[in-house]
N, C-alpha and C positions, 0 to 999 in steps of 0.2 A: 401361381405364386401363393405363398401361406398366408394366412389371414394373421395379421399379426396382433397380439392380446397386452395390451400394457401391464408390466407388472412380471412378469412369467419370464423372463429373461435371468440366464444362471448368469450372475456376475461376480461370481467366487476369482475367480482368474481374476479378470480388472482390477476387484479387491485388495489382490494381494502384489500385483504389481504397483499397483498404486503405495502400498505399503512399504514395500522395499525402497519406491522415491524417494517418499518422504524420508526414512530411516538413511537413504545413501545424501541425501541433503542437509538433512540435520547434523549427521558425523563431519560432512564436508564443512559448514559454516565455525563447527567446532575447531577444526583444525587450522583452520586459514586465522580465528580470535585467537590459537593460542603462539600459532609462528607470528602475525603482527606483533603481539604481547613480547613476544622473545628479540624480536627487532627492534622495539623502544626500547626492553631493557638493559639491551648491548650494545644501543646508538649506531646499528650499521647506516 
């Protein structure tokens, strides 16, 4: 088995899946504040 070294791990990938999360959650919380928004202002 490798001997394993803290620190030396490529986390470019992780990175940027992690990034995309965050980017597909933030769009997501946008959307749902702007359809409530459209739903009190049309009293469905």
């Amino acid at each position: 088995m490798a001997e394993h070294k803290h620190g030396e791990m490529n986390t470019f990938v992780q990175e940027k899946t992690f990034e995309g999360f965050v980017k597909f959650v933030t769009r997501t919380i946008i959307v749902i504040v702007l359809i409530l928004a459209f739903l009190a202002l049309v009293g469905a």
